[in-house]
C-alpha positions as CSV (number, residue, x, y, z in Angstrom):
1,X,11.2,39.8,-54.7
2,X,8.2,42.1,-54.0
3,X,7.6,43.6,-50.6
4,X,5.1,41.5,-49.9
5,X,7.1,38.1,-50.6
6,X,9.6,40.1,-48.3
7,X,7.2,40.0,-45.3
8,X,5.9,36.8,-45.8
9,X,9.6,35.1,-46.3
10,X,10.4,35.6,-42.3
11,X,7.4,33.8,-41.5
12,X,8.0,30.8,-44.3
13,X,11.2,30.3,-42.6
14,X,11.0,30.3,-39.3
15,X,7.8,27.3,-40.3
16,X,9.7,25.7,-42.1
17,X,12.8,25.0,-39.5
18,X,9.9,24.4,-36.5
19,X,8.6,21.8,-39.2
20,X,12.1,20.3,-39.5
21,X,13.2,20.5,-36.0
22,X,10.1,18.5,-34.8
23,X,9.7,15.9,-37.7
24,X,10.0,12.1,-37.2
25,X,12.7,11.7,-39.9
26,X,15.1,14.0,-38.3
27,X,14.5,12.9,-34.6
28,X,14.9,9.1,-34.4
29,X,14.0,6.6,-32.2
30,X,16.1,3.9,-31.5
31,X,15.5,1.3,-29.4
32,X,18.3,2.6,-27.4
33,X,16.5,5.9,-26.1
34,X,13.9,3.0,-24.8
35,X,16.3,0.7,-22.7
36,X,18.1,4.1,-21.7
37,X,14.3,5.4,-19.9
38,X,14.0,1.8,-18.8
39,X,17.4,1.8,-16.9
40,X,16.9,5.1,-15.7
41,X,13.2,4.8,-13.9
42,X,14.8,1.5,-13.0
43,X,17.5,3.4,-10.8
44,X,14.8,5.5,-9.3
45,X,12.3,4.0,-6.6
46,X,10.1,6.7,-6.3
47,X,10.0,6.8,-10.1
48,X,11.2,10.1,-12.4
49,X,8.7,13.3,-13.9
50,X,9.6,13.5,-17.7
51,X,11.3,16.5,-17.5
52,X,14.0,14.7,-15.3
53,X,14.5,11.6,-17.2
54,X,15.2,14.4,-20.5
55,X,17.8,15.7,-18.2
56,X,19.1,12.6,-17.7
57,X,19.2,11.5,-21.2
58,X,22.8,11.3,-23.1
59,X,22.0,12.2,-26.0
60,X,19.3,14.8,-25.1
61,X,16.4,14.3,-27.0
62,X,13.4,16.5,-27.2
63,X,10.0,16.5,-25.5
64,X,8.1,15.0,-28.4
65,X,10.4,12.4,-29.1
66,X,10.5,11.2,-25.0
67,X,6.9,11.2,-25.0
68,X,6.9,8.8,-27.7
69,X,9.2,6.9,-26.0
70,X,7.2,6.9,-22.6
71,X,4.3,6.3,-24.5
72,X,5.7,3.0,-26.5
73,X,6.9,2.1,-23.0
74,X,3.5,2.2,-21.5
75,X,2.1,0.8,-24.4
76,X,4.4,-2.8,-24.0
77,X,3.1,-2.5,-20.4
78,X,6.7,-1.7,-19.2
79,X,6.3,1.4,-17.3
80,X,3.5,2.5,-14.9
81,X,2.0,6.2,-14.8
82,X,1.4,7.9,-11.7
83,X,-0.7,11.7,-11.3
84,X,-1.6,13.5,-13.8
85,X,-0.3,16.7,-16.0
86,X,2.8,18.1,-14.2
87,X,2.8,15.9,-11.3
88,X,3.2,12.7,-13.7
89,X,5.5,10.2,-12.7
90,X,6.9,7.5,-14.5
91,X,7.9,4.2,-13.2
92,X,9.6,0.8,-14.3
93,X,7.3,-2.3,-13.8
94,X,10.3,-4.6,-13.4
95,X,11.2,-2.9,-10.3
96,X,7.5,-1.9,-9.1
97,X,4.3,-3.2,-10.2
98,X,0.7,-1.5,-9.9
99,X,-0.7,-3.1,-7.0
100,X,2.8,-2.0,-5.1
101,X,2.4,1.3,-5.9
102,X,-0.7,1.9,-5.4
103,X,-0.6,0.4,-2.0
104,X,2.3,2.6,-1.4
105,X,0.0,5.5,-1.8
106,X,-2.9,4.4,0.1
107,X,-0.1,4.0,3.0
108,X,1.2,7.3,2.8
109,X,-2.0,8.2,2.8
110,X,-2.5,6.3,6.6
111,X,0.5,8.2,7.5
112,X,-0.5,11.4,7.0
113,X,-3.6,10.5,9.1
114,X,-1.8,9.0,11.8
115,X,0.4,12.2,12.0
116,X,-2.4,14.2,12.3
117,X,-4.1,11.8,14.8
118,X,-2.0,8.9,16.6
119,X,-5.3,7.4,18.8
120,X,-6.0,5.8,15.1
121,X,-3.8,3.4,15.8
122,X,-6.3,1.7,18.1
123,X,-8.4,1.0,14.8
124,X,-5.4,-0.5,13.4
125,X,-4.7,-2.5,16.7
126,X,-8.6,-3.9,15.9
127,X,-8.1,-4.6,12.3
128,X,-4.9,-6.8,13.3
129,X,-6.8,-9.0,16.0
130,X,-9.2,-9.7,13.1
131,X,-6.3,-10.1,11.0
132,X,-4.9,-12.6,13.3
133,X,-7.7,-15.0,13.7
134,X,-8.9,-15.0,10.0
135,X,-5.0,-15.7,8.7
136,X,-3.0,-17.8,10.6
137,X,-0.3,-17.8,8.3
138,X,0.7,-14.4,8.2
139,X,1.2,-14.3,11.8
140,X,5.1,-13.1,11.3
141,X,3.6,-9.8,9.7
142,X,0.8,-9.2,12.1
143,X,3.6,-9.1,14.9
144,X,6.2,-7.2,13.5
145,X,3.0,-4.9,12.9
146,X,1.6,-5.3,16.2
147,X,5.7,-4.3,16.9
148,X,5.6,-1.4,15.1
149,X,1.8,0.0,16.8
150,X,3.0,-0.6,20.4
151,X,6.8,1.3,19.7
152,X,7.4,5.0,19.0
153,X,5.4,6.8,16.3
154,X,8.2,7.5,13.5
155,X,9.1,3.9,13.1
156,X,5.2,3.3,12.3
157,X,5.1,5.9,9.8
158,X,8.6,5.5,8.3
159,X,7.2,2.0,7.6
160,X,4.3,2.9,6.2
161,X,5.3,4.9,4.3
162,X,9.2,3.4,3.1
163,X,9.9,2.2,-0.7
164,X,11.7,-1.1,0.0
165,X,11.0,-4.9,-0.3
166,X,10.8,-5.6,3.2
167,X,8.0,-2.8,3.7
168,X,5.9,-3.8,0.4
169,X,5.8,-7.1,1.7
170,X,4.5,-6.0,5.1
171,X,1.7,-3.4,3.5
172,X,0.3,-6.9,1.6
173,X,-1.1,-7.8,5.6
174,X,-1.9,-4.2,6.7
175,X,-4.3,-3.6,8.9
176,X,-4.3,0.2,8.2
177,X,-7.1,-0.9,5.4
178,X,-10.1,0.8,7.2
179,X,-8.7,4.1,7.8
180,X,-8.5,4.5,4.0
181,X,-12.2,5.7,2.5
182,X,-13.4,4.9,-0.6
183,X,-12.8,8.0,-2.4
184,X,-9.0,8.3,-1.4
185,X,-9.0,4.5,-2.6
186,X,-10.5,5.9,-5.6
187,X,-8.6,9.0,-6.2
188,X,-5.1,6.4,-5.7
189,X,-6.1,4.0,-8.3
190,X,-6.9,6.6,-11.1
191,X,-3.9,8.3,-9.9
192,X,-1.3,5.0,-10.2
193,X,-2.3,3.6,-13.9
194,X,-1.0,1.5,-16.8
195,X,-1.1,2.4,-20.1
């Protein structure tokens, strides 16, 4: 061996194990690392950041291989993407679909104004008589709302802003729709995406 095969044989080496480490043949898929990030976001309301569903993962698998994972996932439509770079978030569709989400958002979004600024609630209070006489049959909503604008402040916003059934179905008759502009509307539905 000459010196310079010498100084070149580190460097050969150390390529060829980051070659082997990261190739498809020695890191396989099954369809078991798929149905174990589907029961995992599926656990999680607020949905998981891909470094903690690799946590979570028994056997640990390595960031390329999750992200093809996540990406066939996204690609069959059975997960939903939330942010962007670092703050991505990954959720199940059978627990939460896209317009959920997103109005989830938009809702903490209200919140955060009405913590700021409570007299928005008399917008709201507007929005709901309007509410009331163009949709008669949601009139069990536009009380418990109505409820919820009259009574103490936290209530409203743990509402708003709360990750269960009972809540979703109330944001589908909100009358917080005005206080949200059209770039935070925007900025929310580029934010919550499929694949």
């Amino acid at each position: 061996m000459t010196d310079r095969d010498a100084r070149l044989a580190p460097a050969t080496i150390h390529y060829y194990y980051s070659f082997v480490i990261y190739s498809p043949s020695v890191t396989t898929m099954s369809s078991g690392s798929h149905d174990q990030v589907l029961q995992l976001l599926l656990t999680e309301e607020q949905g998981l950041g891909e470094p903690e569903i690799r946590r979570r993962m028994r056997p640990r698998v390595s960031q390329p291989t999750l992200w093809r994972v996540l990406n066939d996932l996204r690609s069959e439509g059975r997960i939903a993407v939330e942010g962007h770079a670092r703050a991505t978030r990954y959720h199940a569709v059978d627990r939460t679909d896209l317009p959920t989400l997103r109005s989830r958002r938009l809702h903490h979004h209200v919140a955060e104004r009405l913590a700021r600024d409570p007299s928005l609630r008399a917008i709201a209070r507007e929005r709901l008589e309007k509410l009331r006489q163009v949709n008669l049959h949601g009139r069990i909503y536009h009380d418990r709302w109505a409820a919820l604008l009259d009574g103490p402040l936290p209530a409203l916003l743990r509402t708003l802003t709360e990750a269960s059934a009972q809540s979703d179905d109330l944001r589908k008759e909100s009358p917080f729709t005005t206080l949200v502009d059209a770039s935070t509307r925007e900025r929310v539905f580029r934010s919550v995406r499929a694949a």
